[in-house]
N, C-alpha and C positions, 0 to 999 in steps of 0.2 A: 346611466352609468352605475355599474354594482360597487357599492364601497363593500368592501370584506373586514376589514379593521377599522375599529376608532380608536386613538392615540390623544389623550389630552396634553397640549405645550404650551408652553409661555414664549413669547417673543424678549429677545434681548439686547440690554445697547451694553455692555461690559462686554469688549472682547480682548483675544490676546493670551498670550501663554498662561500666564499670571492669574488672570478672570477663571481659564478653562479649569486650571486645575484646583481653583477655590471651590469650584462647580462639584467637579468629580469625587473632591473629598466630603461633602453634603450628598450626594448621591444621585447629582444630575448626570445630565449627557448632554454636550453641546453636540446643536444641530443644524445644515443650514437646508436651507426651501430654495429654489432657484426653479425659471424657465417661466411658461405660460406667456411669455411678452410680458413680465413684470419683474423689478429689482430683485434680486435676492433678499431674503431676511434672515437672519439670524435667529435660532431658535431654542428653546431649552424643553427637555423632556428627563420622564422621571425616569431613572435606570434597571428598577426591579419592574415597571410595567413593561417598559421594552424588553426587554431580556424575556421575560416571558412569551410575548408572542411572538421574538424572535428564533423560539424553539419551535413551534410553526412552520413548516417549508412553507405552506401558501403565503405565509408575510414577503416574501420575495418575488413572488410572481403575482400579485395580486393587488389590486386598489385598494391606499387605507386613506382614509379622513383623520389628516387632522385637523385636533378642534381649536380654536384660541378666544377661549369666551363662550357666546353665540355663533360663531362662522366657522364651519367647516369645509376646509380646502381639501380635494380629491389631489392625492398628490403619490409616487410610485418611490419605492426606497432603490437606490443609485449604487451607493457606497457604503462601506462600513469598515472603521478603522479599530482592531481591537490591542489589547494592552499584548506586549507579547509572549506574557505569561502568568499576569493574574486573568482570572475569570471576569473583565472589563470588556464596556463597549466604552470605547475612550471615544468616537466623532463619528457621525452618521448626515447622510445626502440625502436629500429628497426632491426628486422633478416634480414640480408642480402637471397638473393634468388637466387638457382642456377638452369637451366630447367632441370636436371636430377637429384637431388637431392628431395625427395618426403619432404613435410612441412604439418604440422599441423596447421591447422587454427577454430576457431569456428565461424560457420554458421549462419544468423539467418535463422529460421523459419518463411515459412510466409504460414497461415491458408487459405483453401479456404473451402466454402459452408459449411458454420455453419449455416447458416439462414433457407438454405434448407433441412438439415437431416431431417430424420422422426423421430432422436430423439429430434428436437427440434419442432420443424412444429408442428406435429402429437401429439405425447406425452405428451407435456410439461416439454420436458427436459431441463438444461445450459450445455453449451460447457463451461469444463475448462480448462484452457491450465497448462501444469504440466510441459512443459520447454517452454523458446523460442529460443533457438539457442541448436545447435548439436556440438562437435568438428568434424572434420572430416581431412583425410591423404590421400594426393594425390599428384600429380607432379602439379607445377606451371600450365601450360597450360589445366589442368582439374580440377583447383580451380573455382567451382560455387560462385555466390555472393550470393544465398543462395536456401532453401531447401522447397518446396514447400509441404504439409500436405493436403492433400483431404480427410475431414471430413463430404461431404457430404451425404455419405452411411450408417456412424452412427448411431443406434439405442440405446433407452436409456438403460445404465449400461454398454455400448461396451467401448474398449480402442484401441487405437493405440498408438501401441509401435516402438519403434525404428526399430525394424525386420521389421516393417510393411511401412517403409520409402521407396519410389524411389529414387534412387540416378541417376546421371551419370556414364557414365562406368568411369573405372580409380579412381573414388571417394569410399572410404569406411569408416564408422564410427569408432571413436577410440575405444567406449565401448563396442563396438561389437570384436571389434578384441579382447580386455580384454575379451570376454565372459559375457559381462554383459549386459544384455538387462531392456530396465522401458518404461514404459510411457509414451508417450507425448501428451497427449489429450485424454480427455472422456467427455460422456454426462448422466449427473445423476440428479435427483430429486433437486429444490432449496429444500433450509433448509426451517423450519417453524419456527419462536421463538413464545413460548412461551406466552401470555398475560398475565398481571400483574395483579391478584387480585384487584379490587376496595377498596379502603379505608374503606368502611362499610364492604363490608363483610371480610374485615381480623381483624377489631374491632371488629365482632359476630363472628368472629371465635376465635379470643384470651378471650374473656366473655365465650366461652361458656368453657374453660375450668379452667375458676372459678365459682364454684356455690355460685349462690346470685349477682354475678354481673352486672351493667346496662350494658344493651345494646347501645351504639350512636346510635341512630335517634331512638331509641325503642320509642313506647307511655308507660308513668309514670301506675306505678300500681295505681287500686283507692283506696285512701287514702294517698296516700304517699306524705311526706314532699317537696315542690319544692328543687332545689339543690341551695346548698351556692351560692351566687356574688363572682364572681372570688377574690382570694387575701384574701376574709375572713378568721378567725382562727378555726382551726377543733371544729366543736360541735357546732357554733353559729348558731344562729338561722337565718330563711332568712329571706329576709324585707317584711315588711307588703303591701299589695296588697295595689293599686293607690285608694287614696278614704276612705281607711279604717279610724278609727278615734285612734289615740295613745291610750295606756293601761292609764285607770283613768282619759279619759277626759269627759266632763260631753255631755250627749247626747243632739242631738242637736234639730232641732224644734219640731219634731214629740216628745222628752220627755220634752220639756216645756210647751207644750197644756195639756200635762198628767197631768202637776204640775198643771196646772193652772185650770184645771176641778177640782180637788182634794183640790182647795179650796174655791170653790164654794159651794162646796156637804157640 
């Protein structure tokens, strides 16, 4: 059996809301060990070692020992409950691991030649990915760290399904043992959206399904009244062009030379 991690913890008999949280403010992490046909234990571990190799994807998919003293338990991390918004591992699970006892673990997925398919190359297809990790049921010493996906034979609208996965011997999928088989990668058409109507023409499209109504940006019919100055009241008349001269004011040079020949004559 491969241990990949070693974790030093303390076993502990303080438990309880009260206990955890005196833990957390010192800089533990409560922890419990279950399974192998033996009691659970209660456990403490430090929170800057964890959190460390908890940045690690292979801490999740892989055997870590921990150690309590001299004795190191081969045991697989379960659970993890974190703060829900400081940077905390607030309680963490761990199955114990026995090498002839078979255990369930989820895998990730790791994709190769997407770049290369002729569904993407060739075609102009996208690779999406519809899982990234598998469960999978084996005995400890035939636990892969994870499951490699060769997508570069892919053509567009093809899938690869779980059936279609290489495993290791000894390794089998859980959903398949269920009988149930899906998807894990296909390469299909990107989407296209739509373009958004320009502002003028969804204004001559709403006009034109009022008759009589102006068009925006139309040119004015000839004859027709200029439009009100914003804010004016319905019916009023618009202002007089630049220049013009007010209603009833008396004309100006060109009609005092009139006067003025007219009393000559």
């Amino acid at each position: 059996m491969k241990i990949s991690f070693e974790l030093d913890a303390e076993f502990r008999d303080d438990q309880g809301k009260g206990a955890s949280r005196r833990l957390r403010r010192v800089g533990k992490v409560p922890a419990i060990l279950y399974g192998g046909k033996r009691d659970a234990r209660a456990l403490l571990l430090d929170h800057t070692r964890l959190s460390q190799l908890m940045d690690n994807e292979r801490f999740y998919s892989t055997i870590v020992g921990l150690k309590v003293g001299s004795v190191t338990q081969a045991a697989v991390l379960k659970d993890v409950q974190r703060h829900p918004y400081r940077n905390q591992i607030v309680h963490i699970d761990f199955q114990r691991v026995l090498e002839d006892e078979k255990i369930r673990m989820h895998i990730p997925l790791h994709f190769r030649g997407g770049a290369e398919s002729k569904g993407v190359k060739d075609q102009g297809g996208v690779l999406g990915h519809v899982r990234n990790d598998v469960e999978v049921s084996c005995l400890p010493k035939d636990l892969p760290e994870f499951v490699e996906v060769d997508v570069s034979g892919l053509e567009l609208n093809q899938v690869v399904k779980l059936s279609d996965l290489k495993l290791p011997s000894g390794v089998e999928i859980v959903d398949l043992l269920a009988g149930r088989d899906g998807p894990v990668a296909s390469i299909h058409m990107p989407r296209v959206e739509e373009e958004e109507a320009p502002p003028v023409e969804e204004a001559a499209a709403a006009a034109a399904a009022v008759p009589g109504a102006p068009v925006a940006g139309a040119p004015a019919a000839p004859g027709a009244a200029p439009p009100a100055a914003p804010g004016a009241a319905p019916g009023a008349a618009a202002p007089a062009a630049a220049g013009a001269a007010p209603k009833g004011a008396p004309a100006k040079e060109g009609g005092k030379e009139a006067k003025k020949g007219d009393a000559k004559k």
